[in-house]
C-alpha positions in Angstrom: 39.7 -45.7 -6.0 40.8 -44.6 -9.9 37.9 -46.4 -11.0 35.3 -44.8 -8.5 37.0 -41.4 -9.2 36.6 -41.8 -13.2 32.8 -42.9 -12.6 32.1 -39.4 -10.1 33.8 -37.5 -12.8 31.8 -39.1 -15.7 28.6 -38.6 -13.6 29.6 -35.3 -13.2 29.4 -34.4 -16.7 26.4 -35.7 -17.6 24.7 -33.6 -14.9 27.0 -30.6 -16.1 25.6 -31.3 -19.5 22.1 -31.9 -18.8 21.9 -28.8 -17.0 23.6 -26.4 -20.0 21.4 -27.7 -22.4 18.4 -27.0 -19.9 20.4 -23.2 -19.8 19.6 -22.9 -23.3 23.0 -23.7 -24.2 23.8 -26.1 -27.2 26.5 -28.9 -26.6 29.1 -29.0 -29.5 31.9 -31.6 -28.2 32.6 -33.3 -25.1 35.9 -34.6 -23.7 38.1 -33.1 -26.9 41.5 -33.3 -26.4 44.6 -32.7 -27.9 48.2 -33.2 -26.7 47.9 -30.5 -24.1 45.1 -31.4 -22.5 41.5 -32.1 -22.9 38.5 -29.3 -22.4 35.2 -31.2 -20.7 32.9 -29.7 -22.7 32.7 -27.2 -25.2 29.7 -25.5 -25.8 27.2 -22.6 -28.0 25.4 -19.8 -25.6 23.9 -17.9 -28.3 26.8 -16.2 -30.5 29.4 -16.9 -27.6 31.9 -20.1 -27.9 31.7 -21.6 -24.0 34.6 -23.5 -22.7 33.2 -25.7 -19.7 35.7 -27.0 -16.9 33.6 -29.5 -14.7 34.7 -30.1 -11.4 32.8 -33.2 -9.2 33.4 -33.7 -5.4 31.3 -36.4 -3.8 32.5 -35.0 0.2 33.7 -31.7 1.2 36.8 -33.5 2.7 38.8 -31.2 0.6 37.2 -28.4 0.1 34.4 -28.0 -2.6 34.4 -28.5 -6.2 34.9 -24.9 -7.4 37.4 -24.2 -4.7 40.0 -26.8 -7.1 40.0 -25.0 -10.0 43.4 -23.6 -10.3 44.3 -20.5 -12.3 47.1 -22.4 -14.1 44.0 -24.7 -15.4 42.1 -21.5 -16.0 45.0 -21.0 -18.2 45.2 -24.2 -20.1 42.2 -23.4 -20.9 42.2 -20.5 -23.0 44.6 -22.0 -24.7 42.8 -25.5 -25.1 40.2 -23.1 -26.5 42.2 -21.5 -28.8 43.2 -24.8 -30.5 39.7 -26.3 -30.6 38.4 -22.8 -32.4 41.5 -22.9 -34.6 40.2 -26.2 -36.2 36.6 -24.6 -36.8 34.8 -23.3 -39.6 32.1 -21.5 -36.9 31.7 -18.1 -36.2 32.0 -17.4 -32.7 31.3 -13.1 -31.5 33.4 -13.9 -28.0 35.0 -17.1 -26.4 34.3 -17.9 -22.4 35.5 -19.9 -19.9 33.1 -21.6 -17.6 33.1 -23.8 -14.3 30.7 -26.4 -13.5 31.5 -27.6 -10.1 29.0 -30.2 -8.8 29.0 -31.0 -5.2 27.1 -33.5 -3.5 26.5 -35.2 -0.7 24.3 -38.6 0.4 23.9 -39.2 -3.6 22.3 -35.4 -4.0 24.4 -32.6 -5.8 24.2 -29.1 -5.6 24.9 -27.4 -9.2 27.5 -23.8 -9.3 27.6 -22.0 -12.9 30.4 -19.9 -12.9 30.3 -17.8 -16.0 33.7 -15.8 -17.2 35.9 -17.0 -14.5 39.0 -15.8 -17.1 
């Protein structure tokens, strides 16, 4: 079950990624991490510095994708953010947090931007 779970999630942020850089947005890492946690994809909108949590459910069985973003995530982060900009030499105007949440079912997946969730 790990192993299907890791594939979903990788899946996941391909489409996520594909479909920011068809947005107009411009992909600068993927998967960072640090010791506190890891960010899914950070990203360029213009001047703004985009922080992208991607969430994958393959069954509404418990509730959909967006629905399991916690605030206490939300929270990690702005800080996960604020560590990733610390070790840049980029000028960014304003920092957001997104949410990709991709739900699917029967192999098909329905895409939700959420932009500024914190």
């Amino acid at each position: 079950m790990g192993a299907a779970k890791d594939e979903l999630g990788r899946a996941g942020e391909e489409m996520a990624a594909g479909y920011l850089v068809g947005e107009g947005m411009e992909i600068l890492a993927r998967n960072w991490r640090c010791r506190e946690g890891e960010i899914d994809i950070v990203a360029r909108d213009g001047a703004v510095l985009v922080v992208v949590e991607v969430r994958t459910r393959s069954s509404g069985a418990y509730g959909s994708a967006f629905a399991s973003v916690t605030e206490a995530k939300l929270a990690r982060l702005r800080r996960l953010g604020a560590r990733w900009l610390a070790g840049q030499f980029q000028w960014f105007a304003s920092v957001r947090i997104d949410v990709v949440a991709l739900d699917g079912f029967a192999g098909t997946f329905s895409i939700r931007h959420e932009k500024g969730v914190f």
